[in-house]
N, C-alpha and C positions, 0 to 999 in steps of 0.2 A: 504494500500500500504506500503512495506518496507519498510523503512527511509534510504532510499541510497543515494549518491549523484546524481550517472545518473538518480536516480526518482524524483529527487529533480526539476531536470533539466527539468525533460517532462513534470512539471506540470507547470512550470514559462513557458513554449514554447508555454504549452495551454490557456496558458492567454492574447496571442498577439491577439491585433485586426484583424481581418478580412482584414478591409477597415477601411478606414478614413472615419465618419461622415460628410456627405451633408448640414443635417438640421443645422439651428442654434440653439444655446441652449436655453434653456426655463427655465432654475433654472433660479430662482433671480439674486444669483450673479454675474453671467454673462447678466445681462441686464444693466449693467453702461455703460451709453452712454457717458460718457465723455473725449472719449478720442479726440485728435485734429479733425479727422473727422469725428469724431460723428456715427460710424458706428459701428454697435455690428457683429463680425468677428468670436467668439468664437462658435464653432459648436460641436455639442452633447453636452453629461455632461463634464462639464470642471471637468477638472484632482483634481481641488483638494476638489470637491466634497469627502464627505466622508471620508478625513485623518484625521481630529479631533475625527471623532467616529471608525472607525478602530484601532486608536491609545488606543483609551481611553478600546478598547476590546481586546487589548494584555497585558492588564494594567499600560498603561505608560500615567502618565496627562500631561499638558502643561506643569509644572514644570519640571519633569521630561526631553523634550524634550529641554527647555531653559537651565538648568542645564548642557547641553552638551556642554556651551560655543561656542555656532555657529559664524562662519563666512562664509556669505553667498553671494553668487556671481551668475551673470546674465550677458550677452552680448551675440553678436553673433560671435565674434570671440577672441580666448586666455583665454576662458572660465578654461579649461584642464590646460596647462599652467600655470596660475594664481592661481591654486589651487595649482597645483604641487612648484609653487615658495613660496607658502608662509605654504605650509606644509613644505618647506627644512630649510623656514628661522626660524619658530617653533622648529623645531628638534633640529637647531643648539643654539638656545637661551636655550633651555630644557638641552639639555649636558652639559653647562657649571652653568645655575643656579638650575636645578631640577625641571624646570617648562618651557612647559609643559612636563608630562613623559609621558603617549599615546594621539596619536594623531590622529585622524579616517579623513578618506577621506573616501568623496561619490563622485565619477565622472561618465562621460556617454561619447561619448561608451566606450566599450573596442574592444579591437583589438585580443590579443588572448585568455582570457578564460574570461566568467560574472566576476569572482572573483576581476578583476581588479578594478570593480565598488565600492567595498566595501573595504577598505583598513585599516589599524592599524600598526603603527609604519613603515610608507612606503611600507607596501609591501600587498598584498593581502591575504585575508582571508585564514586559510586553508578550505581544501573540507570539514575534518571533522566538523571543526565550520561552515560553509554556512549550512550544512546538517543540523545539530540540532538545528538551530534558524531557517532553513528554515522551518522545519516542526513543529514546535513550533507556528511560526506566522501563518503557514496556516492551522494549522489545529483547529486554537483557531479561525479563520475569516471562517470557513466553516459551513455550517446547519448542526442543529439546533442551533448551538451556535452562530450565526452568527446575526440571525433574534432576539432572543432574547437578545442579548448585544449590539446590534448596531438601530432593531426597522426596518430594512431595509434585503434583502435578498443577494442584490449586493456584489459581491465579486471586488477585489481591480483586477485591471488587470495589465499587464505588469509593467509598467515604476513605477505602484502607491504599487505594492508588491514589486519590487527590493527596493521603498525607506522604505518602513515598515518593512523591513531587515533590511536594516540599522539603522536607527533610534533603531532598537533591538538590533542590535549588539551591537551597542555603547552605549548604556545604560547597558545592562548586561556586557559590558568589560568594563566598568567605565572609557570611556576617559576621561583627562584634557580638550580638545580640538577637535572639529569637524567644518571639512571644506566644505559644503555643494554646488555642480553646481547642478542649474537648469536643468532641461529637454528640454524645450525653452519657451521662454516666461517670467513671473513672477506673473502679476496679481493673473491670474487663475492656474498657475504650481501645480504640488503636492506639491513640494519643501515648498510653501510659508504657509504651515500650520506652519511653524517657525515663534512664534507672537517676539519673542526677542533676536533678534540674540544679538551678540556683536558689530558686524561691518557688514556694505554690500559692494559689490564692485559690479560696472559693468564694463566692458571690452571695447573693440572696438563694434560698432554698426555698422549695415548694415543690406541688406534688405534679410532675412533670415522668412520662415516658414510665408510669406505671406496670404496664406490662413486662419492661425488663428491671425496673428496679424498685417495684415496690414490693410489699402492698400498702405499708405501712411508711409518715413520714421518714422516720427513724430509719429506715432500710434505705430510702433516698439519701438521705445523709450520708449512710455507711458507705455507700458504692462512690458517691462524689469523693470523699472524702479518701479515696486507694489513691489520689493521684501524691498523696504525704508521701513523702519518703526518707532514709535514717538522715542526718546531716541539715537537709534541707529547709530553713528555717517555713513554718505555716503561717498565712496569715486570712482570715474569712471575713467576710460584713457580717454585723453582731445578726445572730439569729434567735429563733423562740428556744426554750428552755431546753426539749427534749432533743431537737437535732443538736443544740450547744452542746450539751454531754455525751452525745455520739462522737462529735466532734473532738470533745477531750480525749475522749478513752479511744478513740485510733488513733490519734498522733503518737500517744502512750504506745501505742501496737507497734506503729512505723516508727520509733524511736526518735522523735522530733519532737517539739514544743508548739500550738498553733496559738496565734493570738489574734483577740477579738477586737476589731478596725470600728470605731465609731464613728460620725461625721468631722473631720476635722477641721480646727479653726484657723488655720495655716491655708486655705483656700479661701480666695477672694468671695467676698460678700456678694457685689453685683454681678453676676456673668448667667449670659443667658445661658450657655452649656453646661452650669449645672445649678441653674433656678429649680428644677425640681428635685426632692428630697432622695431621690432613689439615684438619681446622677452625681449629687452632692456625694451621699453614699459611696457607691460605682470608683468614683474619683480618689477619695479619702484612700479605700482599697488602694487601687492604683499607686497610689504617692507611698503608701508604708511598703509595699513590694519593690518599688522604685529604689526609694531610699535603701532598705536592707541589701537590693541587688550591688547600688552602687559602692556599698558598704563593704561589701565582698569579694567585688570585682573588679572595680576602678580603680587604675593607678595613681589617684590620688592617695595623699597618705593619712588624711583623717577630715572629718565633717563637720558642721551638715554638710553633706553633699548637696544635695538642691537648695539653690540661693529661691530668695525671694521672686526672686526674677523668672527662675528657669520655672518654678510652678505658676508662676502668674502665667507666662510664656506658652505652658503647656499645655493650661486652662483655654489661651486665648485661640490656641492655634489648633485645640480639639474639632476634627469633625469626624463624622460616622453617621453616613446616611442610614433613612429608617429609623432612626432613634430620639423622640422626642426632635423631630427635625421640623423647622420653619421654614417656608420656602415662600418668598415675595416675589409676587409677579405681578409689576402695574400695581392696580390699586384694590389686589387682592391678595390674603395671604390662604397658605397651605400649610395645615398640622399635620404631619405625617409619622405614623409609628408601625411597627410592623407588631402589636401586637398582639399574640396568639394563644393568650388562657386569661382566666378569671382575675387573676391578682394585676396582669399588666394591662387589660382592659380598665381596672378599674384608675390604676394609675393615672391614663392615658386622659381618661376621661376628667378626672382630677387635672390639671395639667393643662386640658383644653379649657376646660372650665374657666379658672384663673386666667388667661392670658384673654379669654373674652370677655371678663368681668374687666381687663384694665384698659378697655380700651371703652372709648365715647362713641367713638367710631360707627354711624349708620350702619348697620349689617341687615 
């Protein structure tokens, strides 16, 4: 087949499931029964089946993937968000010390083209680079070479090739830094094939993607909550009581400490980007992952790392379509959110609400 990009596209289209798996899984690693209700949720091959040895047959080892400097995030809402905030606040520490100087985002979904999924220095990949690492990666994971480097025939499907993209990209463009959202979930994610991030964060939790990881909130918690790992310091938005205490006692599991992110008062007062309380949130997250990463990473030799400046900066220069997004055309405006369950509807509505109570404005 050519190496075009619209072929690029037909062959990632033909790797979409069908259907959702019935059965529950039978690999091993999805037989930990431990989570709060003791019930194994995880049906077919769990996703991250098979990324260590995919990985290891495009030729990239765990070092390799660690060496990417990860920061790795999980929740069920402000996931996107939280990624985009703390790539702005990155950016902006990187302009003024030279670190970091690229900066890879992997997020889900997008909205107008795949590319958005895969990102370098804020903006999405071009078609010609998706083209030539896409057919790189899939034609080094295809038979015969496939069975013989891997010992398995299974080819990677959707969600688990878009991430062996990236993971490629970012390795051949040598980022300083990569800021990695889950798919859903953690335990079992593809994502969690990252054995050493730098920092992990979770977000807001809620009862999301039930069929694999509930049934109960607490069980939600437990599986978000796999992407901890020993070293890696934790950090979450403050949650209701019973995920909070799932939350202790795995970090206790994965030998790490997680700490609970309130709104912080180090982020500017007026800013439309996070006027509402759950991006206020989202942001806060962002800055204490920021900070710890830069803590740990940067060749500076002691802090604060982020001046006044670089989170003002990072605040200002935040975008992430879809997300509590205003859009002004003429003498009309557009509230746009992409939201998809009961808590972010109700947000949204909250949100819209306010901004047409502040205005006189004949509507």
């Amino acid at each position: 087949m050519k190496r075009t990009y619209e072929n690029a596209l037909k062959i990632l289209g033909s790797r979409r499931r069908k259907a959702r798996p019935k059965l529950l899984a039978k690999h091993p690693s999805a037989l930990d029964s431990a989570t709060p209700s003791g019930e194994i949720t995880v049906k077919g091959v769990p996703s991250l089946v098979g990324m260590k040895e995919w990985l290891h047959a495009l030729g990239h080892s765990e070092n390799d993937v660690n060496n990417l400097n990860i920061i790795h995030v999980a929740g069920t809402k402000g996931k996107g968000s939280t990624c985009a905030f703390t790539r702005s606040f990155l950016h902006a520490h990187g302009l003024r010390t030279g670190f970091p100087k690229q900066i890879g985002l992997y997020t889900s979904p997008d909205l107008q083209c795949i590319r958005e999924r895969i990102q370098i220095g804020g903006r999405p990949i071009t078609e010609d680079l998706f083209t030539r690492y896409f057919f790189e990666v899939w034609e080094r994971l295809s038979p015969p070479d496939l069975h013989q480097l891997t010992g398995f025939e299974r080819q990677p499907r959707y969600l688990q090739l878009l991430l062996l993209l990236a993971f490629h990209t970012f390795i051949k463009e040598k980022v300083d830094a990569a800021i990695f959202e889950t798919h859903h979930g953690g335990e079992y994610d593809a994502t969690n094939v990252i054995s050493k991030p730098v920092v992990t964060g979770i977000t807001s939790l809620g009862m999301d993607h039930v069929d694999q990881l509930g049934p109960t909130f607490d069980d939600v918690a437990w599986h978000k909550a796999g992407i901890f790992k020993a070293g890696a310091p934790a950090f979450s938005a403050i949650q209701e009581a019973g995920p909070t205490e799932v939350l202790r006692r795995r970090a206790i599991e994965k030998k790490t400490e997680v700490t609970f992110v309130s709104p912080s008062s180090a982020l500017p007062e007026n800013s439309r980007a996070i006027g509402v309380p759950v991006q206020r949130l989202n942001c806060s997250l962002a800055l204490q992952m920021t900070e710890k990463f830069l803590q740990l990473k940067s060749p500076e030799s002691s802090g604060p790392f982020m001046s006044s400046e670089d989170i003002a900066a990072g605040v200002e220069n935040f975008s992430w379509i879809g997300r509590f997004e205003v859009i002004e055309r003429g003498s009309s405006q557009w509230f746009l959110d992409g939201a998809h369950n009961p808590l972010s509807l109700e947000q949204v509505a909250e949100w819209f609400a306010q901004n047409v109570r502040a205005t006189d404005t004949p509507r």
